[in-house]
VEXVO-405372 format. One record per residue (C-alpha): residue number from 0; residue in one letter; x, y, z. Coordinates in steps of 0.5 Angstrom, whole numbers, always signed. Layout:
N
@pos:NUM | code:A | east:X | north:Y | up:Z
...
***
This chain:
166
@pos:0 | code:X | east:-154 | north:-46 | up:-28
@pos:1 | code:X | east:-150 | north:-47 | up:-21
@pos:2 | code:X | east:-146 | north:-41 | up:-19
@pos:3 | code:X | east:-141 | north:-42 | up:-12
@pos:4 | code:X | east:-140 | north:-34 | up:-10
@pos:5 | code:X | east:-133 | north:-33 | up:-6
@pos:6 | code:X | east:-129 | north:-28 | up:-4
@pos:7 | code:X | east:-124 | north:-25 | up:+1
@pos:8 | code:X | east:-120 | north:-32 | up:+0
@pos:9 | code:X | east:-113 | north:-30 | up:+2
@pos:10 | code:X | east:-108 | north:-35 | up:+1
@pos:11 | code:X | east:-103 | north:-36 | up:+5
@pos:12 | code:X | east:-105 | north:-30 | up:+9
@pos:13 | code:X | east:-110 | north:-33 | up:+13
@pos:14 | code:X | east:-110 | north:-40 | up:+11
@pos:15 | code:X | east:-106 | north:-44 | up:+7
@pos:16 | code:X | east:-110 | north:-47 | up:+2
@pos:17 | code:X | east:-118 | north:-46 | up:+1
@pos:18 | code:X | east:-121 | north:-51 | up:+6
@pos:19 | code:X | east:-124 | north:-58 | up:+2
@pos:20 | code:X | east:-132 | north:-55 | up:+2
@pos:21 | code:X | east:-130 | north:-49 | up:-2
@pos:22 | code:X | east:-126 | north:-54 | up:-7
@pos:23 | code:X | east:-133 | north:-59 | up:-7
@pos:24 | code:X | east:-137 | north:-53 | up:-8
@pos:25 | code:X | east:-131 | north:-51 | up:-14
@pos:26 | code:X | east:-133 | north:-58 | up:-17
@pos:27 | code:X | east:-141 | north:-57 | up:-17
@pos:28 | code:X | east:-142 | north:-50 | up:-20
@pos:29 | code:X | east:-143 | north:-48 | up:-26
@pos:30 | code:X | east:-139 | north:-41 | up:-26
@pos:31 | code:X | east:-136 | north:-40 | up:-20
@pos:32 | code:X | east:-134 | north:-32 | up:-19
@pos:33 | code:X | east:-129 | north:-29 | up:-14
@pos:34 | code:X | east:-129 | north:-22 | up:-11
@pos:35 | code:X | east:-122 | north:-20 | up:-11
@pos:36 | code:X | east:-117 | north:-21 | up:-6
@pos:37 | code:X | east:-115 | north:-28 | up:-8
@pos:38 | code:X | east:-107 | north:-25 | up:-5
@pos:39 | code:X | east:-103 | north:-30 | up:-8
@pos:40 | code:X | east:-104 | north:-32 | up:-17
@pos:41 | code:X | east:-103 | north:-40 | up:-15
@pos:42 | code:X | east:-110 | north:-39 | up:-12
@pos:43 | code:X | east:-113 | north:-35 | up:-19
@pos:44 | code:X | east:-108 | north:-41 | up:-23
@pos:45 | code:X | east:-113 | north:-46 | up:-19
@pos:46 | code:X | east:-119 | north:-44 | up:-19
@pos:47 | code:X | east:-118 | north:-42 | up:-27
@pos:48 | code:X | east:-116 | north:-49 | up:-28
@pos:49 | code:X | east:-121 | north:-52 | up:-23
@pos:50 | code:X | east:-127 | north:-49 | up:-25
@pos:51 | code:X | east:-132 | north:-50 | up:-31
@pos:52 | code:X | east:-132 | north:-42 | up:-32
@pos:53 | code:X | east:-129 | north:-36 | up:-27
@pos:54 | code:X | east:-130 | north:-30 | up:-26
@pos:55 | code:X | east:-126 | north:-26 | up:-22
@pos:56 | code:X | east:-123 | north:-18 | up:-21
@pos:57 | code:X | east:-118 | north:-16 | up:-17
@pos:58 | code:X | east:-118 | north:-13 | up:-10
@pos:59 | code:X | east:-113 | north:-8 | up:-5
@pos:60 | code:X | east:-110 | north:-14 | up:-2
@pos:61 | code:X | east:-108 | north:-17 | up:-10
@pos:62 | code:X | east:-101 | north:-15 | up:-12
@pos:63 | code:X | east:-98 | north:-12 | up:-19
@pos:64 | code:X | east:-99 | north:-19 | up:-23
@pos:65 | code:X | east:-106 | north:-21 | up:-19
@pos:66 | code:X | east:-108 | north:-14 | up:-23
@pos:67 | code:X | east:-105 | north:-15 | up:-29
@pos:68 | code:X | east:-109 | north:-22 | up:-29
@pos:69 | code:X | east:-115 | north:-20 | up:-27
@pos:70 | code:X | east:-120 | north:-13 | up:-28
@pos:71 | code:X | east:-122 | north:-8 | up:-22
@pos:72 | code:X | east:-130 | north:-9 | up:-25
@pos:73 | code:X | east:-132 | north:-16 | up:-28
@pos:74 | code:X | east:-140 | north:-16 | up:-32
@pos:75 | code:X | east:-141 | north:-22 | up:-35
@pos:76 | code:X | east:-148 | north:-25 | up:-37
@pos:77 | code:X | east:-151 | north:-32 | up:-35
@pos:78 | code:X | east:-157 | north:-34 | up:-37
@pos:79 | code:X | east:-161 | north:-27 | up:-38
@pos:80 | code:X | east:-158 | north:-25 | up:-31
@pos:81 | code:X | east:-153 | north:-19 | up:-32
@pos:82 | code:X | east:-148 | north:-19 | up:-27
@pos:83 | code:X | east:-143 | north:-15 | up:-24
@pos:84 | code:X | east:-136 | north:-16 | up:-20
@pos:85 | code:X | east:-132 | north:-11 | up:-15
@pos:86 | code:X | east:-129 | north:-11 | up:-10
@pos:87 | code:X | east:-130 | north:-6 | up:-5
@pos:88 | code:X | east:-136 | north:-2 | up:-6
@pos:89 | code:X | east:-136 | north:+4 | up:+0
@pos:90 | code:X | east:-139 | north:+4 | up:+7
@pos:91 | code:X | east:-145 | north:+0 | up:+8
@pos:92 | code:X | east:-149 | north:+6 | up:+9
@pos:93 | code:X | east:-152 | north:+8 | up:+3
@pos:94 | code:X | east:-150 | north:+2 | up:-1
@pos:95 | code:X | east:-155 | north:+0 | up:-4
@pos:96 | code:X | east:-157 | north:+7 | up:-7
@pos:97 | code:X | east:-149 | north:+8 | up:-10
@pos:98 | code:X | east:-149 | north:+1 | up:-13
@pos:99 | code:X | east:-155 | north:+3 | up:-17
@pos:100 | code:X | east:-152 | north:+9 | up:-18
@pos:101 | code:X | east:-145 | north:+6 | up:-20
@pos:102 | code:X | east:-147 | north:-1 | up:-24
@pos:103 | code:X | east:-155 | north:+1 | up:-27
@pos:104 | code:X | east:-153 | north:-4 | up:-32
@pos:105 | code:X | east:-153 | north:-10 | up:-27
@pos:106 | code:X | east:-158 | north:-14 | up:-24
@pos:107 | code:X | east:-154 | north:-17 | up:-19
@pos:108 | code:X | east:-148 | north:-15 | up:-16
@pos:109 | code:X | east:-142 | north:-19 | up:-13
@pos:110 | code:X | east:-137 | north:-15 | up:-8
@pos:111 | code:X | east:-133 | north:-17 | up:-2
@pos:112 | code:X | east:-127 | north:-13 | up:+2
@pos:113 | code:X | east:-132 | north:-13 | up:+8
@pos:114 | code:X | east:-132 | north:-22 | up:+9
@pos:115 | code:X | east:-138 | north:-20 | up:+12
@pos:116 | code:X | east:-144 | north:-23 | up:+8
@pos:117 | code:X | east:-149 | north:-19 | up:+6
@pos:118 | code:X | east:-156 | north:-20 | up:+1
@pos:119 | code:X | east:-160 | north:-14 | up:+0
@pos:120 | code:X | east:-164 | north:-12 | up:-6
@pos:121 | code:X | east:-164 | north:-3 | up:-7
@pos:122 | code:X | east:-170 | north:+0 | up:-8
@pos:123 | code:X | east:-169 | north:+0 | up:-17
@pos:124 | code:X | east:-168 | north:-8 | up:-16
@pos:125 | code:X | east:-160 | north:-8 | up:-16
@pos:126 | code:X | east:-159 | north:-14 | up:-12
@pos:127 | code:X | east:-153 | north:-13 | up:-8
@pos:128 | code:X | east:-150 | north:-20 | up:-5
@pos:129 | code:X | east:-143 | north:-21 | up:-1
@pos:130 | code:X | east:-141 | north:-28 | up:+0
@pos:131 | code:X | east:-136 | north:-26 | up:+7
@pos:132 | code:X | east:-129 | north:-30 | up:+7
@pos:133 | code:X | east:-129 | north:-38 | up:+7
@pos:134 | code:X | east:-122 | north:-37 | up:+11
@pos:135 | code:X | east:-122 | north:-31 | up:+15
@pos:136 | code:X | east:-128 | north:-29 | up:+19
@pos:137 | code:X | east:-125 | north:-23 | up:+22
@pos:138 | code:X | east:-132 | north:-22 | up:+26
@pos:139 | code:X | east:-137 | north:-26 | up:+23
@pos:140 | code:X | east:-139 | north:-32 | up:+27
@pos:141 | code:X | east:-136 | north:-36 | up:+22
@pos:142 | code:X | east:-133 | north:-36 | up:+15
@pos:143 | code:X | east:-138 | north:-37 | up:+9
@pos:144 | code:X | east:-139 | north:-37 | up:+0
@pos:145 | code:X | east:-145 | north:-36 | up:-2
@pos:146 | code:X | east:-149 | north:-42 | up:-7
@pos:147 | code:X | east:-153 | north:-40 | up:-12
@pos:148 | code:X | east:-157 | north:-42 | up:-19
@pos:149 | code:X | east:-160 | north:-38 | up:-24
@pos:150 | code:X | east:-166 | north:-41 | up:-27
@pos:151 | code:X | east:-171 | north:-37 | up:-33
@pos:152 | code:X | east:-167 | north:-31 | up:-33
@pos:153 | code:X | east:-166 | north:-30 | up:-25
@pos:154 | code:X | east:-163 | north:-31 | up:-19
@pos:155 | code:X | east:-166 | north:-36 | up:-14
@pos:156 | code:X | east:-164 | north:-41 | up:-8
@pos:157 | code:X | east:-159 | north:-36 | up:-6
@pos:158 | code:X | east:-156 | north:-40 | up:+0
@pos:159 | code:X | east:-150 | north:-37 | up:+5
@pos:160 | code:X | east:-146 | north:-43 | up:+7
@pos:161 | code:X | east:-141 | north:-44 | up:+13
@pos:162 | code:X | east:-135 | north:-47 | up:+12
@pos:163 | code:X | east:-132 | north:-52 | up:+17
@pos:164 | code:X | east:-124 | north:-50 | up:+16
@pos:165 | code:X | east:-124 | north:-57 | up:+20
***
């Protein structure tokens, strides 16, 4: 199973559409999971028609319809492999032990707010990824998603992918 991980896309803010990569990316996965602030629902309604299947929630950048559409946590389960979607997890010190704390049924947490990529495992086995921004790099060398697939019940071939907004 193919899964595009994204977040962090803020359109129109910080571009005026999703850059072609991540919409060839969209096409190829599986599941594609976004991590909240989307900023506009004509991304949600593209990406919910586009995608095989999507998983989203809301972050602090998503207004009242965005958070109407969507949860604040997502958990789904693909292929064995338990999921869990939020937007901002908190400081980068002692986040892997207060998202073991906070999310103990998951096996993998997805989160963004930061746009800075991130692919840590906690002590517990709590494998925290953030796939940055595709459209707004703030200070990260480049915008990025994240591409992974889930094969025999576990996630694999976790690969940060740079995107050129050509």
């Amino acid at each position: 199973m193919k899964l595009l991980l994204i977040s962090d896309t803020h359109v129109p803010k910080r571009a005026r559409a999703l850059p072609a990569p991540v919409l060839a990316a969209v096409d190829a996965a599986d599941v594609v999971i976004h991590a909240g602030d989307w900023v506009d629902a004509a991304t949600l309604d593209l990406l919910d028609q586009r995608a095989r299947r999507l998983v989203g929630v809301w972050g602090n950048n998503d207004g009242a319809e965005l958070r109407r559409r969507l949860p604040e946590v997502a958990r789904v389960e693909l292929d064995g492999v338990r999921f869990a979607v939020v937007h901002e997890t908190g400081p980068a010190a002692g986040r892997e032990a207060r998202c073991e704390r906070d999310y103990p049924d998951a096996d993998v947490l997805v989160f963004g707010h930061s746009h800075i990529p991130w692919d840590t495992v906690s002590p517990g086995g709590l494998r925290l990824l953030n796939p940055g921004s595709p459209t707004d790099r703030r200070r990260q060398p480049e915008c990025t998603f994240l591409t992974a697939e889930v094969v025999d019940g576990r996630i694999a071939d976790v690969t940060l992918v740079p995107v050129d907004r050509g």
